[in-house]
N, C-alpha and C positions, 0 to 999 in steps of 0.2 A: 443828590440822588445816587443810589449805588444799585448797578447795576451785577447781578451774576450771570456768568455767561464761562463755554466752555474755556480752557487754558491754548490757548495756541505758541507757538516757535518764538516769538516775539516777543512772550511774553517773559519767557528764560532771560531774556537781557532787562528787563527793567524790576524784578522782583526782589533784587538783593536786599532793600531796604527790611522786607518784610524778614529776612531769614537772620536780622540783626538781635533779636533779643536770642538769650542766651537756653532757655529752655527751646527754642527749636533746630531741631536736626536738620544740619543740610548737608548738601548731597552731590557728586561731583555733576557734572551738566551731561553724560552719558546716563547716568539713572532717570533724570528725570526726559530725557526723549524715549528712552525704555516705556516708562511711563506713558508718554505722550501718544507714543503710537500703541503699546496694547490694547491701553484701560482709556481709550479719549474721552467715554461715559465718567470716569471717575478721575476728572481734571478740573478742578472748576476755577474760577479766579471771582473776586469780588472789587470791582470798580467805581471809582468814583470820583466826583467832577475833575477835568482835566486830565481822564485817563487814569490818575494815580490808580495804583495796586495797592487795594488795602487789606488782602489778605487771602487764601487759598487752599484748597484742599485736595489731597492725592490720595487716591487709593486705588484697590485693585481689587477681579472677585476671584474666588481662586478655593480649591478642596476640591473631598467625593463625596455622594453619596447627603448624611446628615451634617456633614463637614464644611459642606457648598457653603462660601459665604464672603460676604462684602467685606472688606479690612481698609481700614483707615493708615495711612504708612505716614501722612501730616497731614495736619490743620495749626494754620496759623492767623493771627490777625496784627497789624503793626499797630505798636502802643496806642499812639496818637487814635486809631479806631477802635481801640476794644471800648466794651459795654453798651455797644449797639447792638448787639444780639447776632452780629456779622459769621460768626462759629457755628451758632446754632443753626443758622439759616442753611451753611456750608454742608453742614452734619445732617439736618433736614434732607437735602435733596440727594448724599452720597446714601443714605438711609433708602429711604425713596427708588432710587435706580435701583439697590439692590433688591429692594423685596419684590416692586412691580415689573422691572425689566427682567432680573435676573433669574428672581422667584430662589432667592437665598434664606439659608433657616435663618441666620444672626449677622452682626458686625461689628466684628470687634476691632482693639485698638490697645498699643501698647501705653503707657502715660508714665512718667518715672513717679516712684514713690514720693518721692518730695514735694511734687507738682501738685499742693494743695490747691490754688485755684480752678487748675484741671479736674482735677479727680469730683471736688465740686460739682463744674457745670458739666460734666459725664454723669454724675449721678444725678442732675437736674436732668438729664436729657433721657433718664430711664437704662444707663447701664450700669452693671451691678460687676463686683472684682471675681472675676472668675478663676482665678490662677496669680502667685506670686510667682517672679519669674527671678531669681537669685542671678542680681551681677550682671545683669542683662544691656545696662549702658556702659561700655567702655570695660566690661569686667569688672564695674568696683559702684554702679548700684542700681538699686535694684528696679526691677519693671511690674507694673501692673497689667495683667491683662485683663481687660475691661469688655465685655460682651452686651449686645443688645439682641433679645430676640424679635425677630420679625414674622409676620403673618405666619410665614409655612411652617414658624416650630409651634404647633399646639400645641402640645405640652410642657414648652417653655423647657426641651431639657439641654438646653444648648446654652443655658445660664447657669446651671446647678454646679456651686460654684467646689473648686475639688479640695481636698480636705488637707494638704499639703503644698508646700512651694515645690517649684520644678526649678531646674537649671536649663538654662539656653540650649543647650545638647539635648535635651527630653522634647522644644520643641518641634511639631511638624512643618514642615517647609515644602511646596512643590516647587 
């Protein structure tokens, strides 16, 4: 049975396993208590029999104005668990907080352009490529920016998606 439930201090020492494949970014252990203490709504861990960490999600909500919104910074799930739907669930409930707690127009999320199975179950889960982000991992390729709108964008225009690539300097950052 796998249980999700917020990320706690504890859990920084036993999640290396998860940050072994090679499509996910990881991050020195000051980023993620960063983490831990702003955004602890947007920590989640997904557990399962004998404690094991089978995989987790971080984000943050952060803009102004139409801006306001939920960001996904990882989602990961370790091999041995994926295609249990364990992502979706993660992406579910980061979803969730933002539009019901936060009351955010969208939530978006970087995904490298390579990352066909991502870009996949992001487009199974209703987000559309709102932006290419030129160079964006490491300088040398490229990122998608991937957006979902939520309840507060009626008009959906926080997915219209723009009509040229950007470079990482063009984007906004608080």
């Amino acid at each position: 049975m796998t249980t999700i439930r917020r990320f706690c201090c504890n859990d920084l020492l036993r999640f290396s396993s998860v940050n072994l494949d090679h499509l996910t970014e990881t991050f020195n252990m000051s980023f993620y208590m960063t983490y831990l203490a702003r955004w602890p709504d947007y920590f989640h861990v997904a557990e399962g029999p004998g404690n094991k960490i089978m995989g987790y999600i971080m984000g943050k909500v952060e803009g102004q104005g139409e801006s306001w919104h939920g960001h996904v910074t990882a989602v990961t799930v370790a091999p041995e668990y994926r295609r249990q739907q364990l992502a979706k669930k993660l992406m579910n409930l980061l979803e969730e907080i933002s539009d019901n707690v936060d009351k955010a127009f969208f939530v978006d999320l970087f995904v490298r352009a390579s990352n066909a199975p991502a870009i996949k179950m992001y487009d199974k889960l209703g987000y559309v490529v709102y932006r290419r982000v030129l160079r964006y991992y490491s300088g040398e390729e490229d990122g998608l920016d991937m957006r979902k709108a939520l309840s507060r964008d009626v008009e959906k225009k926080s997915i219209i998606p723009l009509k040229r690539p950007v470079t990482p300097d063009e984007l906004e950052y608080d």
